[in-house]
Structure formats: structure tokens, C-alpha cells
N, C-alpha and C positions, 0 to 999 in steps of 0.2 A: 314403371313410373310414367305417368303421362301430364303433360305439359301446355294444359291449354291455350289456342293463340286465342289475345285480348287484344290485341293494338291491329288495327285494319282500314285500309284508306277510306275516305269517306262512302265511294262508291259500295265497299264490301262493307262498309258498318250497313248502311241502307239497305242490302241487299239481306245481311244476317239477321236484319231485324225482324224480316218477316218469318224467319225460322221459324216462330210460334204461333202461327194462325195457318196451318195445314192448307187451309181453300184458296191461298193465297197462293200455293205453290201450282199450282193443278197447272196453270198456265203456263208454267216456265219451260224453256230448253236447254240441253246440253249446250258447252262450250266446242266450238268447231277448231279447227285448223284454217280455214276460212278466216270466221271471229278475228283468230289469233292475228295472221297477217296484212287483216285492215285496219287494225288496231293503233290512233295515231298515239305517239312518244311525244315525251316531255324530257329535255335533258338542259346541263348546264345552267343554273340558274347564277343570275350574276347580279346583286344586290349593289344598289347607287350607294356613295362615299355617306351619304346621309341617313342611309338607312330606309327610306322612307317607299324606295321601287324594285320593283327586281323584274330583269327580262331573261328569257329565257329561250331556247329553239321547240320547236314543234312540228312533226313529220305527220304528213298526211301523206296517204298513200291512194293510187290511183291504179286499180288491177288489172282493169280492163288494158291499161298502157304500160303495165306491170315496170312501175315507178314510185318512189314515194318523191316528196319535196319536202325541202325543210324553211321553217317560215322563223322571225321571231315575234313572241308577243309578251306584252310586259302587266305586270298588276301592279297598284295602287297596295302597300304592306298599310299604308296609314287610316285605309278604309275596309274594314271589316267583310263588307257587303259590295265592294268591289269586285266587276269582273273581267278578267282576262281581255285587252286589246291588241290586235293585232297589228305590228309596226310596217311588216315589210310589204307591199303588194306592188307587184313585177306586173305590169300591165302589156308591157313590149314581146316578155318574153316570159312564158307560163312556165317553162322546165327549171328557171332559175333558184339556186340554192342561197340562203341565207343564214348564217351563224357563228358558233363563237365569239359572242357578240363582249364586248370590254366595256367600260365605261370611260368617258374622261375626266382627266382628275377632279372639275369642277362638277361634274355631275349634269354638267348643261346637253352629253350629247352620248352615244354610243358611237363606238367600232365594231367592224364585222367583217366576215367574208362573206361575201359573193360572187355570185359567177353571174349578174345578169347581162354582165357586158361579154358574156362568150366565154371567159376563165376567169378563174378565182381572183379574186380583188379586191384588196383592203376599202371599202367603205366607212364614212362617217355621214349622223344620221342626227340631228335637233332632235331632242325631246320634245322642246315646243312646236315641232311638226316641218312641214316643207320637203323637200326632196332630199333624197340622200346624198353624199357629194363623191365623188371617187377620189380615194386616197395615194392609193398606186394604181400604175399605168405600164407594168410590164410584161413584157413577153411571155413569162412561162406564169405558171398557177405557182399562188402563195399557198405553202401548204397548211402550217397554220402562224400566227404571229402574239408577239406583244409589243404595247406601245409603252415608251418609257413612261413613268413617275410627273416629270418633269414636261411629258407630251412635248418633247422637241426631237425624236428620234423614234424609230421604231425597228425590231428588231424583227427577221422575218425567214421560214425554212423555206429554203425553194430548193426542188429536184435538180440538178445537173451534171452533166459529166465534167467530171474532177478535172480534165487537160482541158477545157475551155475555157477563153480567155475570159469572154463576158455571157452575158445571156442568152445573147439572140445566136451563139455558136450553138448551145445548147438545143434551140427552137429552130434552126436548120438543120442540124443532123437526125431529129427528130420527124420534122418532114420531108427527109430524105429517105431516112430509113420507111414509111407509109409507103414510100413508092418503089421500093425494092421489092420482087417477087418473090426473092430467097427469103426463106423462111429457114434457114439453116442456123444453129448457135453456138460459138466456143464459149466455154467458162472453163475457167484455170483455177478453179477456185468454190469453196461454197461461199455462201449461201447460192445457190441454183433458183429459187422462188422463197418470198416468203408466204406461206400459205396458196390463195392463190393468185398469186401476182408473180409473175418470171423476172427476175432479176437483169436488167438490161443494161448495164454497164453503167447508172446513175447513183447517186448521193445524196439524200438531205442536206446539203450545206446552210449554215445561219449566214445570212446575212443582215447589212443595217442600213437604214438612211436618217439624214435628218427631214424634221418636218418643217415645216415652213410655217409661219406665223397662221396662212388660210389653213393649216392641215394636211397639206400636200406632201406627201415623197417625193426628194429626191432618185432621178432615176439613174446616179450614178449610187450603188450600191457598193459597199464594203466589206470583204470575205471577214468574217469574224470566227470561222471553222480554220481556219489557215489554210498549213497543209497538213490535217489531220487527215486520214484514211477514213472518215467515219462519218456516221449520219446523225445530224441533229434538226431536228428530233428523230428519235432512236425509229426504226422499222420493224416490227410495222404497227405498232400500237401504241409510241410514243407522240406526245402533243404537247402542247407548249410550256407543260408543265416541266419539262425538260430542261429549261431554261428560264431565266430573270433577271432582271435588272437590280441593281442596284437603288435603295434612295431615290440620291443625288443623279442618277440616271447617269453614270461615267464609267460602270464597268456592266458586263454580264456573263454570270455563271452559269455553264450548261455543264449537261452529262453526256458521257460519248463514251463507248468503246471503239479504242485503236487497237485492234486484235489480226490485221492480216489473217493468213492460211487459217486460222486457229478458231475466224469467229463464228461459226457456225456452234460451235461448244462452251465457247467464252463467256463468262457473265462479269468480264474485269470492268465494268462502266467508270471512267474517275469523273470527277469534278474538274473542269477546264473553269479559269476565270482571261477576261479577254476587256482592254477598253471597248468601250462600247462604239467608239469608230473606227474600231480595225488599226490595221498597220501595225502591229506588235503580234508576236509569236502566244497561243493562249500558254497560261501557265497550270500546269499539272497541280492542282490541290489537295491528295487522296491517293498521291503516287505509292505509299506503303499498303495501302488495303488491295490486295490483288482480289477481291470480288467486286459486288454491286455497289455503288454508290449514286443516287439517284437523289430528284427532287430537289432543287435547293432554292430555299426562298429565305429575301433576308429580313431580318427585323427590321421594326420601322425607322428604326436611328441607325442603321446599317451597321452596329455593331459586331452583328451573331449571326450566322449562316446555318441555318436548320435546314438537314437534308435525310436523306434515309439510306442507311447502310447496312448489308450482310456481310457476315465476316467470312464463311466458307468460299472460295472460289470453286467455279466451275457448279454450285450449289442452287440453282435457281429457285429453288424453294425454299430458301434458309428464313430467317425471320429478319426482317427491315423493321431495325431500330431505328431510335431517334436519335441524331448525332448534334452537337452544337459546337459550331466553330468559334474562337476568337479569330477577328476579319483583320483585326491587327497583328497578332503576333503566331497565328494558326494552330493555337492552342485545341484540341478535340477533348470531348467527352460526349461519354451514352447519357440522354435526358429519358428516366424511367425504364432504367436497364433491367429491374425488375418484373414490372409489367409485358406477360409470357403471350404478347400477341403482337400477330405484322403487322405493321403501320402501312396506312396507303397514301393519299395527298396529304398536302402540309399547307396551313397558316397560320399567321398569327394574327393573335387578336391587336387592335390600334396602337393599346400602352403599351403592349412587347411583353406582357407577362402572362400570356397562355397561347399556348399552342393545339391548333383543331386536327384531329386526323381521322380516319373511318376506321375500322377492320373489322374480321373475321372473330364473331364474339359465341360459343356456343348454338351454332346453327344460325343466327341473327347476325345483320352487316350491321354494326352501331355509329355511331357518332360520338368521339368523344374530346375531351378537352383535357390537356394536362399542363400542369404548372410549370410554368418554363424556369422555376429556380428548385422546387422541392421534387418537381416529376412527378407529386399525387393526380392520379388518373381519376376521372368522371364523366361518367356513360350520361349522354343530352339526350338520345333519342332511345325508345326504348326497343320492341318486335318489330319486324320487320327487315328491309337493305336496303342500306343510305350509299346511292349510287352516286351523288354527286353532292356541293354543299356550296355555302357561300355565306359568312359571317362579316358583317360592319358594326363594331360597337354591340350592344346589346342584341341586335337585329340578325336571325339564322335563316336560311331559307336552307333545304335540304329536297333532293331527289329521294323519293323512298319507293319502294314497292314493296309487295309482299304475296306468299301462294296462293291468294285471291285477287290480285288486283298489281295491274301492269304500275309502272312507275308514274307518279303522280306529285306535284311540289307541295310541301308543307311549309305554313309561316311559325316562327317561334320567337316571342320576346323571351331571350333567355333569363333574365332576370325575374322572370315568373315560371318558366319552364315549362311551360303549354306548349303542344301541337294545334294547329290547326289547316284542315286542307285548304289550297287557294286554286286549287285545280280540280276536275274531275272528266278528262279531254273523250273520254269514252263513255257517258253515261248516257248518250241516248243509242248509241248501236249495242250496246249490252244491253239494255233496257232488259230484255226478256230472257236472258241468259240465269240461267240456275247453277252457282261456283260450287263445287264439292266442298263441302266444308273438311278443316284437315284439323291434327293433331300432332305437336313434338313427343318424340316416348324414347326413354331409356329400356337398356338392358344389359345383361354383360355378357360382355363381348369376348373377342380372343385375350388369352391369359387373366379373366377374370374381371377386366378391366371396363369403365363404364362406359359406353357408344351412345350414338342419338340418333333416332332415325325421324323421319315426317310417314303419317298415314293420311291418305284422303278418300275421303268417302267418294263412291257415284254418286254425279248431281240426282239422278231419283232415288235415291236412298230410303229403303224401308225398312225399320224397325225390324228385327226377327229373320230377316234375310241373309244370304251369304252372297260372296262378289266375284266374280275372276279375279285374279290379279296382274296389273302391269306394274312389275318388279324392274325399278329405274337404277343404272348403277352408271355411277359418277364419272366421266374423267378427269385427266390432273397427271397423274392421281392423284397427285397433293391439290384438290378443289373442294368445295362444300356445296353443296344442292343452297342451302341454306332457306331460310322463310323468303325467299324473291322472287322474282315475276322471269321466265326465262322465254324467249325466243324460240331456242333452238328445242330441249326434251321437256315440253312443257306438260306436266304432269295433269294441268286441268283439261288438257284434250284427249287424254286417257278418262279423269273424271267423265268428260261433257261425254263419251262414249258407252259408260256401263259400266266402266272399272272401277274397283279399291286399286287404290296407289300406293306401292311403299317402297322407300328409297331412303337408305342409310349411310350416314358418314363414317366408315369404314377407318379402320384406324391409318393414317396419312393423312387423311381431310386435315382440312385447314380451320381456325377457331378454337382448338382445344389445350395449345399450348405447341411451343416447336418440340417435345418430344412426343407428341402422336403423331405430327407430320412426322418426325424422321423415322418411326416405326416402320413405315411403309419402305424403305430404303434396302434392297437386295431380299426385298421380301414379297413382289407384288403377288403373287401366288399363297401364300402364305396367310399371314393374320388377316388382310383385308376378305378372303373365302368365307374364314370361319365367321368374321362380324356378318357376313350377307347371309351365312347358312342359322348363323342365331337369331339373325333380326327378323326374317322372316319367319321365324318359330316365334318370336316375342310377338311379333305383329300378330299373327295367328289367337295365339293364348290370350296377349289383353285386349282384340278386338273380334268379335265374335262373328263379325261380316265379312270378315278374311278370311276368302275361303284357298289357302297355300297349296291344297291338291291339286288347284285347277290357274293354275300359273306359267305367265311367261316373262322372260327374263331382258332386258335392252338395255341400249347405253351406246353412247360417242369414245371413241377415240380408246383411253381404259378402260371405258366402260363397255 
């Protein structure tokens, strides 16, 4: 069964439109590894209370200084033929980072971090122009933050050692430890590094301050972690989704594992709630679920607390449902406990009767919407991975990419249900790049069962020919390749080289339901072999340019 891709960012529609005038190709070139890493990024798009702007971060990269920077630039959603303005430009200091940018509740100004003043620092920034203003003024880097509702507080993760009293103990044993020679380590404990960062005896701790009438933090901060053992925002790929305010701006609930000796293996995350200026102990909300509980954001009348939860412990890949709290009486239920796929971010919509989330949909990241009283689900965006999102009212902006074409923002009045691109940040340095054209394909797999794999052509692809093959296989194992743009085993630099590409979601992959993920479980040797020894027999038989004799096999980590 093959499964043609229709949906492709502007850039790749452009580019596939020339598919059918031959003389038109003659000129093109493969896609590099080069291409790849000077490729600038679009992430986070964050849509005004009105609907009407959305700014977002953008990384350009500089090889020769082997750096990228991230800038923000904002579009006009209300004009069609508007283009991309860039907010932030650091004239003092050219290495300066800028993002995560918020809006304020009037919509008159954004927040953000940067670092142009030397560390990370909550900034605020007029839409109607002028300089930016510095928000906070302290010692160590803000890791990441949010500002309350009510924009009289802000809440914010900063690194520190747990026995310190205040910050700046933090920011001198810090550069103390710079001037020690010993390079020597005790750790009594894992985590030892995460990934590759060495664990050094610090914490994400939340903190808070209030704001002052000009926007200002207070520089006396308030522990809102307590004395919890734990990192909020979670390490090392937690961000401030972690955490949120309430409404009324009077409490905030984050997610933490307190697991001592154990956390290295532990996925126990609860739900901590905490007044929003400290001084009281956080209270445990989720103390019976001994696995993941993650994500909590509340409706708009603060009634209901939607978050995301797995019920197995110790299960890192179990499927994150949709949970909704009563905030009064801590009543729980599963929203769309039916619906056999993991949720990722959470919002809701204004009136508090639909809930937005992403996930893993048959090889494609979707966007979808579900009812927050019946739980009926409905897929918004269609092919491709919706890597990030951002809905006001009727008004969607979405991160997407796809196996042609790096991440790019899309506009959508949902009330019409159209896409349209409002980006395209790489069209003049691809200009001349020729993308492999690819293809979704089934076949069956171990015990019979249906699998999905992608094929891509080499970008000079002729008719009548056969390909080497670079045979991509997944890690996770519980991952999906899926129809998106990757960094790391990007399948189009096999294309841009001469290759047919084929890589399958092996039964574990993630998109097909939690019981293909748990397939994979005491079995990695097993069913996911047979799906790779069949797909490429499938790839072979329904593609005639595969040529499977003349093949090499790669992959990260399980793969």
C-alpha cells in the first residue's frame, strides 16, 4: 500500500511543482550536511490575546564562528501579504540570545529572555517600538519563566545549589569552583550527567517575584520549590510548560519528581500546587498516581486543571492521557480516554470548551482539538509535524515541518480550516537544492500485522534506474521517524548524496496505538528485526529503484 505525501510547506510545494518540466531540474543539486547546519529555525510561535500578531524565535547560524543566534520576529496574521519583522537587534553585543518570548495580557508588549546584558534576563519590549526594558536584574540566568495573568508577578526557574541561602551564594561558589584546578568529582548518587551536561550538585528551583506597576522584578525572590529534592523545570528538556499559573494569578502548579537515590529510573512526576508568593509548604495533587503526571494548565475561569498523565510507573513510554481536575473538590477523570494516542502540550481554547494538543498520528505529528465535555477528537492540521502551536480565539499558528522541508509557521483561521505558510526562513540558500521526493508505504510486518515505513527517492532520480540504499533505523525505541524535518539522521542528506532511503516504524514506534508501542517491550531483538527484514523486502517489491542487494544499514542510539 503506498501513501502519497500531499501537504508540504510552501517552500517544498514550490520546489515539487517543478517536478514536471524535466529542463528545469537539470540545474539542481543535492541536499548537503553543510545545507543542513546552516539552515535557520523557526520555533515557538506565540499569538497576541487578539489574535491579530504572532512572534516567534529564529536562529541563524554563523559557521565560520561555529554559533547560531536566536533573534525574535513577529508577522502581521491580519495581513495576508505581510512580511516577517524582526523585533530584537542587539547592537552592543552581537552573541546575544533572544526568546521565549510571552505576550502581555493587554497585548501592548512582549516578554522574553535574553542574555544581551551578559546572562539570561527577563526582558519587556513595546510593540509600538523603543527599546526594550530589563525585567529582572539578578545574579544567576533565568532558565526559563512565566508572567502571571494578572502581570503583577512572575514566576521564574533558576539553577541553584539547594543549601544556599540566596542567589548570589549560588554565583560564588560558582566562581569559585572556575578557579579551582581540581577537576576531581563525588557523586553519591545518579543522575551522574544528563546527556551531556555533568550534574554539579544544582537544581532548577522555581522561584517568584512581584512586578512592579513599570514591569520591574523584585529582586527579593520567593522559593516556591520549597524543600522539594527536585527540578522545576524538569532536566533536561523540561520548559516552562512545567508550570502555570492560575487565573487570578494566586497559586501555581508545577510538575516535579521527588525520587532521591531512585531518580535516575523514576518517572513518579506529581503535580505540586504552591501560592504564588511562597511561604507555604507545595501541596502534593496526584500523590496516588505513582507514574508521570505532567503539563498542567488551567482553564480560563480556573475551574479545571488539565494535565497529562501515564498510569504505569517506572513506564516512560506509556501513553499521556488527558486528565481534568475539579480545582475545588480534586475530583479526576480521563478526557477522551478512548482516543489510543499520547498527548503532548495542553491548551485551551478562551471559552474553556476545547482543549488543543499535538501527537503521534500514523507516521504524521497532527494537531488536534478535543472537546473538553464529550472528549470527541478532531485532527486541525493534516501531513506533516506540528512541533509547536499557539491558538487565540478562532486564530492557530503552528510549527510544522515535514521530509521536505525544515520547520516553518503556518497561519489558520480555524473556523475555515485553511493552512497558510507565513514563513519560508530558507528559501533563498536552498534556492538550488533538489529534495528527494519521498513516499508513506505499508506492509506486514511481524505477526502479520500492518507497519509503515517512508521511501525517498535520490534527488537525481531517473526513471528505470536502481539506488543504493541508506537503511535508517529509529531510536526510542518507542520513536517515530515520522513525515518531519530531523537534525540529527536526516534522511534528505542520504537523498542529496545518491541514495534511495528507507526507514520504518518498527512495531514500538510511537502513532499507532499504546499497544504497538508496548510490543516492543522484552522484545527489542525480536518483532522490531522482522518489521526491518520485511520492509525492506516491501520497499524493494513496491519500488523498483530499490535496489536492497546493494545496502547499508544506520541509526542513533537503538537504532
Amino acid at each position: 500500500m503506498r501513501i502519497k505525501n500531499v501537504v508540504m510547506s510552501a517552500a517544498a510545494l514550490a520546489i515539487s511543482g517543478l517536478a514536471a518540466h524535466g529542463s528545469v531540474w537539470a540545474d539542481g543539486r543535492g541536499f548537503t550536511v553543510e545545507d543542513m547546519v546552516k539552515m535557520e529555525r523557526v520555533v515557538a510561535p506565540a499569538v497576541s490575546p487578539d489574535g491579530k500578531l504572532v512572534v516567534y524565535a529564529q536562529r541563524t547560524v554563523d559557521l565560520d564562528k561555529n554559533r547560531g543566534r536566536w533573534d525574535l520576529w513577529m508577522v502581521n496574521l491580519a495581513d495576508a501579504q505581510a512580511m516577517p519583522k524582526k523585533l530584537t537587534n542587539i547592537s552592543n553585543n552581537s552573541e546575544g540570545n533572544n526568546s521565549g518570548a510571552q505576550w502581555s495580557a493587554k497585548g501592548d508588549a512582549i516578554y522574553f529572555v535574553s542574555s544581551r546584558s551578559g546572562s539570561g534576563q527577563v526582558w519587556r519590549l513595546a510593540i509600538a517600538g523603543g527599546e526594550a526594558q530589563k525585567v529582572t536584574d539578578l545574579p544567576l540566568d533565568v532558565e526559563s519563566f512565566k508572567v502571571a495573568p494578572t502581570e503583577d508577578r512572575i514566576a521564574m526557574s533558576i539553577e541553584v545549589f539547594r543549601d544556599c541561602a540566596d542567589l548570589n551564594c549560588t554565583k560564588d561558589r560558582l566562581e569559585a569552583k572556575s578557579k579551582n584546578k581540581a577537576s576531581g568529582k563525588i557523586h553519591d548518587k545518579l543522575f551522574i550527567r544528563h546527556w551531556d551536561t555533568w550534574a554539579d550538585g544544582r537544581r532548577n528551583v522555581l522561584f517568584s517575584a512581584p512586578l512592579s506597576a513599570n514591569h520591574v522584578a523584585d529582586n527579593a525572590v520567593a522559593n516556591l520549590s520549597g524543600s522539594l529534592e527536585a527540578d522545576v523545570h524538569s532536566k533536561p528538556d523540561g520548559d516552562n510548560e512545567d508550570y502555570n499559573f492560575s487565573p487570578d494569578g494566586k497559586s501555581v502548579v508545577f510538575s516535579a519528581r521527588v525520587a532521591g537515590k531512585t531518580e535516575a529510573w523514576s518517572t513518579n512526576f506529581d503535580l505540586y500546587q504552591v501560592p504564588a508568593t511562597g511561604g507555604a509548604l507545595p501541596k502534593n495533587l496526584t500523590s496516588e498516581n505513582l507514574a508521570w503526571d505532567a503539563k498542567p494548565v488551567f482553564s480560563p475561569d480556573g475551574n479545571t486543571l488539565a494535565y497529562l498523565a501515564m498510569k504505569r510507573p517506572g513506564f516512560e513510554a506509556d501513553r499521556f492521557q488527558i486528565m481534568l481536575m475539579d480545582v475545588k473538590t480534586g475530583k479526576k477523570h480521563a478526557l477522551a480516554d478512548k482516543w489510543d494516542r499520547s498527548a503532548s502540550n495542553l491548551s485551551w481554547s478562551a471559552d474553556g470548551k476545547t482543549l488543543y494538543t499535538s501527537a503521534f498520528d500514523v507516521g504524521q505529528l497532527r494537531l488536534f482539538a478535543i472537546d473538553a465535555q464529550s472528549g470527541a477528537v478532531k485532527a486541525l492540521s493534516a501531513n506533516g509535524s506540528v512541533a509547536g502551536f499557539d491558538v487565540r480565539g478562532s486564530t492557530a499558528v503552528i510549527v510544522q515541518a515535514n521530509l521536505a522541508s525544515g520547520a516553518q509557521l503556518f497561519h489558520s483561521d480555524l473556523k475555515q480550516g485553511t493552512w497558510r505558510a507565513i514563513t519560508d526562513v530558507n528559501k533563498q540558500a536552498l534556492a538550488d537544492v533538489r529534495f528527494g521526493d519521498y513516499e508513506q508505504f505499508s506492509f506486514a510486518g511481524a505477526k502479520g500485522e500492518k507497519v509503515y515505513g517512508y521511501v525517498m527517492k535520490p534527488w537525481n532520480y531517473k526513471a528505470g534506474e536502481k539506488y543504493p540504499v541508506a537503511f535508517i533505523v529509529h531510536g526510542g525505541p518507542q520513536g517515530s521517524f515520522a513525515n518531519n524535518w530531523s537534525y540529527r539522521w536526516n534522511p534528505q542528506t542520504y537523498a542529496g548524496a545518491g541514495y534511495a532511503v528507507v526507514f520504518i516504524d518498527f512495531h514500538g514506534s510511537l502513532g499507532y496505538g499504546q499497544k504497538f508501542t508496548d510490543s516492543i517491550s522484552q522484545d527489542w531483538g525480536g518483532k522490531p528485526l522482522v518489521d526491518l527484514k520485511l520492509g525492506m523486502a516491501a520497499a524493494a517489491k513496491q519500488f523498483s529503484w530499490v535496489d536492497s542487494n546493494n545496502a547499508c544499514a544506520l541509526g542513533a542510539s537503538y537504532g
